[in-house]
C-alpha positions as CSV (number, residue, x, y, z in Angstrom):
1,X,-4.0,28.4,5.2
2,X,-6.5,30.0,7.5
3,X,-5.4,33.9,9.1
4,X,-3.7,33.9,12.1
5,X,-5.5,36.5,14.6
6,X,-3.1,37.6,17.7
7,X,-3.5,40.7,20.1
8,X,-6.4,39.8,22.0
9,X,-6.2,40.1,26.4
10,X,-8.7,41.0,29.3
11,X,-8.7,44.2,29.8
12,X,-10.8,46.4,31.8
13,X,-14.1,48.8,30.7
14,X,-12.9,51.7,28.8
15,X,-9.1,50.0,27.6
16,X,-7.7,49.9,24.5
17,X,-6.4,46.8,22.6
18,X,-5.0,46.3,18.8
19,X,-5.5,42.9,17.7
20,X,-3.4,42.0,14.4
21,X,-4.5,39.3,11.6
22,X,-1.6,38.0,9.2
23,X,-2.7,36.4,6.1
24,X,-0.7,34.1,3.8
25,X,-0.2,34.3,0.3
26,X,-0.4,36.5,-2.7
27,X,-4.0,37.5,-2.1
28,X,-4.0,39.5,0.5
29,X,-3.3,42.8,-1.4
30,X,-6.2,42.6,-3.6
31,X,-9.2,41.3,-0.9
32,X,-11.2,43.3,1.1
33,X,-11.0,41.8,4.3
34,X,-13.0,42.5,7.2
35,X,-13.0,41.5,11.2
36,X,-16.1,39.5,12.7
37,X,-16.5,38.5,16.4
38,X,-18.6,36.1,18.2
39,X,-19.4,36.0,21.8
40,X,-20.8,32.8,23.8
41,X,-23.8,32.0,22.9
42,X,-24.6,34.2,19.9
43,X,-24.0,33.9,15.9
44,X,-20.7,35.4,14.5
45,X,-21.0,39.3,13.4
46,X,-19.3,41.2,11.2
47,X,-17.5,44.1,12.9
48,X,-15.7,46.2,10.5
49,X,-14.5,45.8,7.1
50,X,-11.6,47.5,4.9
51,X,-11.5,47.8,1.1
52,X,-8.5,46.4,-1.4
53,X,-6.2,49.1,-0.8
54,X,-7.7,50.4,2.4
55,X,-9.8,53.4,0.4
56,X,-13.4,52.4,2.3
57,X,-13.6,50.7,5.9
58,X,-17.5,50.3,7.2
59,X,-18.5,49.3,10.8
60,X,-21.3,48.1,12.3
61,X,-23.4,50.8,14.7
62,X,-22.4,49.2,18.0
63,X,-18.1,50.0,17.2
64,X,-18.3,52.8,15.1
65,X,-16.2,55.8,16.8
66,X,-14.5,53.0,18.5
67,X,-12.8,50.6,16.7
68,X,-10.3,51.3,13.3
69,X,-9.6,49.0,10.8
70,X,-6.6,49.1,8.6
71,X,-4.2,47.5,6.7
72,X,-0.8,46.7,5.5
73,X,-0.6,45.3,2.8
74,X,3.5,45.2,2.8
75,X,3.0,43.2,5.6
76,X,0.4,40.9,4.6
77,X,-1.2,42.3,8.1
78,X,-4.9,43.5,8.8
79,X,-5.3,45.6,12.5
80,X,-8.2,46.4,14.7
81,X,-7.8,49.3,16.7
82,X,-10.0,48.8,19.6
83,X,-10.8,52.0,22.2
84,X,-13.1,52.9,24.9
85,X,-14.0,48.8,25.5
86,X,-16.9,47.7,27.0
87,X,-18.2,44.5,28.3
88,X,-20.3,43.7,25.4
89,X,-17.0,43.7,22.7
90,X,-16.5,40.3,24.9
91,X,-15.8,37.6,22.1
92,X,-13.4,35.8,20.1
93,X,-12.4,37.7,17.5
94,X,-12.0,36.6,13.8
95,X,-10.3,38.2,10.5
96,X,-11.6,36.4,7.2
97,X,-11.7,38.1,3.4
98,X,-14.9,40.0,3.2
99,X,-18.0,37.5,1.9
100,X,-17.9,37.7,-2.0
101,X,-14.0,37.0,-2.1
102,X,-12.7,33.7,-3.1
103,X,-10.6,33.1,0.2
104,X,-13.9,33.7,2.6
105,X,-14.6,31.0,4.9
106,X,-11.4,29.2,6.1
107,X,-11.2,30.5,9.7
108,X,-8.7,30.6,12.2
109,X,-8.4,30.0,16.0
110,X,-9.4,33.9,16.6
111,X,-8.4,35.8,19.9
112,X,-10.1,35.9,23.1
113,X,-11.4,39.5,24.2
114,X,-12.5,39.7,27.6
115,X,-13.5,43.5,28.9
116,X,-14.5,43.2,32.7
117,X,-16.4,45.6,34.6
């Protein structure tokens, strides 16, 4: 069963959104996960990624001091704090395990993020 993404809205340059990603199963406590976005026309990208246990979360250059990725695990839930939006976050946003776990690969719908100017 693929993660449900939820959370995502138009919202306007410099807003804030959380987007949430529930997972089903057992696994979810011992993946690193990680959020990945893709906006029209362009490949997917990886966006920001949390550790088993939520220790170590990386972003990529364009989010970082931006975004927050965390986790809880109780819940089975991943979250993506998103601040200070800007046009170019425009995408549909996607949560999958991080590449080298077993569960990578089965995607969801994602959630539309639309920032207007």
């Amino acid at each position: 069963v693929p993660p449900v993404e939820s959370g995502g809205a138009l919202v306007q340059v410099g807003g804030s959104l959380r987007l949430s990603c529930v997972v089903s199963g057992s696994t979810f406590r011992i993946s690193a996960m990680s959020w990945y976005r893709q906006a029209p026309g362009k490949q997917r990208e990886l966006v920001a990624a949390i550790s088993e246990g939520g220790g170590a979360t990386n972003y990529v250059d364009s989010v970082k001091g931006r975004f927050t990725i965390s986790r809880d695990d109780a819940k089975n839930t991943m979250y993506l704090q998103m601040d200070s939006l800007k046009p170019e976050d425009t995408a549909v946003y996607y949560c999958n395990p991080a590449p080298h776990e077993p569960g990578f690969g089965s995607w969801g719908q994602g959630t539309q993020v639309t920032v207007s100017s």
